[in-house]
N, C-alpha and C positions, 0 to 999 in steps of 0.2 A: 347559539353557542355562548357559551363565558365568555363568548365574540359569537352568539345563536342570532343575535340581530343586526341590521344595517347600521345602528346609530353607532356601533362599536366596532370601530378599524382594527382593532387589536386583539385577537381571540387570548384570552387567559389558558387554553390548550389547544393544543392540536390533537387528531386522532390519527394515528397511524394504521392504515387496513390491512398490512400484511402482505398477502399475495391479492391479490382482486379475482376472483373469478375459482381461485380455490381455496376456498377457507376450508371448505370441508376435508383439506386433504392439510391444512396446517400440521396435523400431529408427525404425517408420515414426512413432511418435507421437512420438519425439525428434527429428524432422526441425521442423517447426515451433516444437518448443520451444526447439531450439537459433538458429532465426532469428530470433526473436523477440526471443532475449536477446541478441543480434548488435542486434540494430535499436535496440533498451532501451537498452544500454550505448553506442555510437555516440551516439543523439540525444540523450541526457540526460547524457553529460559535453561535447558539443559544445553544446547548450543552455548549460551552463554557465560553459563556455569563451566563445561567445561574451554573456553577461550580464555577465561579470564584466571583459571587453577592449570591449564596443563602449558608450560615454560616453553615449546613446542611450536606452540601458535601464536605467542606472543611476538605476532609479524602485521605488517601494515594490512594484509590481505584480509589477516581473521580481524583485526581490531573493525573496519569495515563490517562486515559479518556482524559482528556485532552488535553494532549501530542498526542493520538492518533487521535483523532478529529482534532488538529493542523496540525500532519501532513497528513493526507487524506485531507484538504483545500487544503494545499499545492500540495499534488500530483495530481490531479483531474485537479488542476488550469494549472499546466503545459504541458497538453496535450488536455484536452476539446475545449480548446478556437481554438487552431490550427487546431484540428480534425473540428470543428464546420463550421472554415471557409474553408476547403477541401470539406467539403459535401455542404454547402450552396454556396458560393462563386468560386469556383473552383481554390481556393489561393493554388497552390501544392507547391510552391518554398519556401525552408527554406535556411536559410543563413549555409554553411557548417559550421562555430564556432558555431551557434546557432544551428544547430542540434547536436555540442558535445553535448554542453550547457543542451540542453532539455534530451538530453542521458542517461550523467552526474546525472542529478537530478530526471529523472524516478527509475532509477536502487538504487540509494542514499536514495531515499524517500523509496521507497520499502522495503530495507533495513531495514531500520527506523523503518517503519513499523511492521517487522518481531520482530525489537528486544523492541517495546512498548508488543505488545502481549506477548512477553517473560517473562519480567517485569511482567507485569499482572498476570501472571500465579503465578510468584516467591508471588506476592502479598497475592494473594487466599490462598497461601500453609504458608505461613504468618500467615494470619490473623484465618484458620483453625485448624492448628497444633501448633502455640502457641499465642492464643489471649494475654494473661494475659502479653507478650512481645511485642507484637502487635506496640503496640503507640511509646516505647520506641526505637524499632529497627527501624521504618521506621519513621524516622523523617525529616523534612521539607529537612534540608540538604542532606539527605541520598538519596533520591529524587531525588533533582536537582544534582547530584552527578551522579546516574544510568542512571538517562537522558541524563546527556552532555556525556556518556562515549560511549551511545549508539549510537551517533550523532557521535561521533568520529569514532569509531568501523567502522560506515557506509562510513562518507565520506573517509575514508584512504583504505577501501577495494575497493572502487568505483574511485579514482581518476584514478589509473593505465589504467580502460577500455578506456579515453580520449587520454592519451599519445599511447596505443597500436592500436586503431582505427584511431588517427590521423596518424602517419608514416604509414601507407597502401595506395599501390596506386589505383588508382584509372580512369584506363586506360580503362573501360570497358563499359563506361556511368555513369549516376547519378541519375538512376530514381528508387528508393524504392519501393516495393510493402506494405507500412504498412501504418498505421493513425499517426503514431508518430516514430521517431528515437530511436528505439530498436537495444542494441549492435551488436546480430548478425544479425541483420536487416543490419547496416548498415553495419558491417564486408563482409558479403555476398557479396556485391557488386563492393570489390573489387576485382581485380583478382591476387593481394598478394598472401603469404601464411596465413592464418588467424589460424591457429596450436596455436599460442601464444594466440591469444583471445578466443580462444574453451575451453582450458587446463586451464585459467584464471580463466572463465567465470564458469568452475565446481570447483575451488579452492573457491570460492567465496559463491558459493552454498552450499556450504560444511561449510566453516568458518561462514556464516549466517544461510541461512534458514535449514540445517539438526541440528546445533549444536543449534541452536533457537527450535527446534520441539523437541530434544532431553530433554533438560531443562524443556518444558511444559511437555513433558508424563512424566518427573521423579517428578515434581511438581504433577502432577494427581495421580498419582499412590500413592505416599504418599496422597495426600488429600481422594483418596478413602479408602486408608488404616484404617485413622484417623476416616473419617466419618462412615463406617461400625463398628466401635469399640464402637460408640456411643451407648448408650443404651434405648433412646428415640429414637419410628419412626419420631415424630415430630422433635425431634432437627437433625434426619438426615438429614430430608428434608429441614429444615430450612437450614443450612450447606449448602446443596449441592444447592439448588436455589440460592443461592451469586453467583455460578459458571456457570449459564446457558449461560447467556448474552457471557460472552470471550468464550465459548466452542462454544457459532454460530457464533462470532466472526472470532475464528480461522477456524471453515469449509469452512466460504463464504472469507477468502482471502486466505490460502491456499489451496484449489482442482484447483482455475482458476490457480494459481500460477505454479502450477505443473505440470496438464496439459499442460500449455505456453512451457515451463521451455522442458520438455521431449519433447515434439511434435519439437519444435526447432531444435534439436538434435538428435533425435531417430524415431520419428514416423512422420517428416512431407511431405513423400511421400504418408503415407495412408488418409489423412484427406486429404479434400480439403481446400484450399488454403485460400479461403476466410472466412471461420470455424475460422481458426486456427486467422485469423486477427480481425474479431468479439469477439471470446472469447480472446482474449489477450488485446483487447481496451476496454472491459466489466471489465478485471480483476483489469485495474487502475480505475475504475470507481462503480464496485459494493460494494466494502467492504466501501467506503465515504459514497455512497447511504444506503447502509443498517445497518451498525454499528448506527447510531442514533435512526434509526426506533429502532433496535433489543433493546438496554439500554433502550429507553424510554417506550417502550411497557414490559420490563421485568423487570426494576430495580423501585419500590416503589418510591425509594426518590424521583427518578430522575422522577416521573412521578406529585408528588405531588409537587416538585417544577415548571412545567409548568402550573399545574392548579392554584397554584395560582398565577402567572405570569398573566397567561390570564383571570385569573377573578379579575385581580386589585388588589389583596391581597398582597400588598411591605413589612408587617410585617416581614417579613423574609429576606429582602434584606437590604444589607447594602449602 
């Protein structure tokens, strides 16, 4: 390697193999992946197109939305296009900085991810258990506050995986079995001790995605507290339909997440190889594709501001 011999720790590239075991089917498993991130990129810059023009949604709820729509562009975009040209093109070679790079900012974005849904959650339990505070607590600032802190939270738990992945050598070859440059994807490949990225990689999971899941079931659990105490069936249901959309939300990105997540580390001699690389390149790619569908098929506003988008109706746009 440009790291083809032992005396060089450092491969000047990696090669990314795709799916392993079916290359000869790359063309047809890119057919989905490239619609999907068609559908991704369409509804979640149209989502925030129209959040940020219709006066309507200008609420803590869509600003969130938002945010989360922002970043599924973003994560989808840093991994499709490379995946895209693996399966169509047979481009395997990523520059070793640029696979930190993409690393870096799968794991980051992910992250991200994890702590908008949070947010969201914190939202619903908000705007559930004290409306009449509602406006006052989550204000414009309050917002962009939670946001940037969220960004923070991620990129500073996320830098360490670049500096621990880069000092590993890399004496064993450079060719990856995945669609994209996944940490212990590429840890794996060296024949270091990778101990320090394993042990990371679960502090990480702990400090994000369990203390993020945590926060949403204590949010839920209060919110269902609230709404069963209501004394209308109708205002229950009213109530708890605000909460449908982030609850499918949270299903379709974290079970792939998790799944990934353990099978990496615990169960990935039982599943075959190729499984485990399909459902992990699905997991950065479904919750983009389907979070717009899920909001625009379940949330009113967001449904009556497309119609009249698309029937010419600008009354509503600024």
């Amino acid at each position: 390697m440009s790291g083809g011999n032992s005396s060089c720790l450092t491969p000047g590239f990696f090669i990314l193999n795709g799916v392993p075991g079916l290359e000869a089917a790359h063309i047809w498993i890119s057919l989905p992946f490239c619609l999907m991130y068609i559908i991704a990129l369409v509804g979640n810059v149209g989502l925030i197109y129209l959040i940020g023009h219709e006066q309507a949604l200008h609420r803590p709820m869509y600003y969130f939305l938002a945010l989360l729509s922002s970043t599924d562009v973003a994560l989808c975009t840093t991994t499709v296009p490379n995946m895209l040209c693996i399966f169509w093109f047979n481009f395997k070679e990523i520059d070793f900085n640029a696979c930190l790079a993409q690393m870096f900012f799968v794991h980051m974005l992910t992250g991200m991810e994890s702590g908008v849904l949070m947010l969201m959650a914190l939202d619903r339990y908000m705007a559930i258990c004290y409306p009449l505070r509602y406006a006052t607590i989550l204000t414009n600032p309050v917002i962009a506050k939670a946001g940037l802190a969220t960004f923070l939270r991620s990129v500073m738990l996320i830098i360490p995986f670049t500096f621990f992945t880069k000092r590993l050598p890399y004496c064993q070859g450079n060719l990856i079995p995945h669609t994209y440059c996944d940490h212990m994807s590429v840890a794996k490949v060296s024949c270091g001790n990778v101990k320090v990225n394993a042990i990371y990689g679960l502090m990480v999971a702990l400090l994000i995605g369990v203390f993020d899941i945590c926060c949403i079931s204590a949010s839920y659990t209060m919110i269902l507290r609230a709404v069963v105490s209501l004394s209308s069936a109708d205002a229950r249901h009213k109530a708890f339909s605000t909460c449908t959309s982030h609850i499918c939300a949270i299903v379709i990105t974290y079970v792939p997440a998790f799944f990934t997540f353990f099978t990496h580390r615990f169960g990935g001699h039982n599943i075959p190889h190729h499984i485990h690389i399909i459902v992990a390149s699905l997991y950065l790619l479904l919750p983009p594709t389907m979070n717009p569908i899920v909001y625009g098929v379940k949330t009113k506003q967001i449904r009556e501001g497309v119609l009249k988008f698309l029937l010419g109706d600008k009354t509503g746009f600024t």
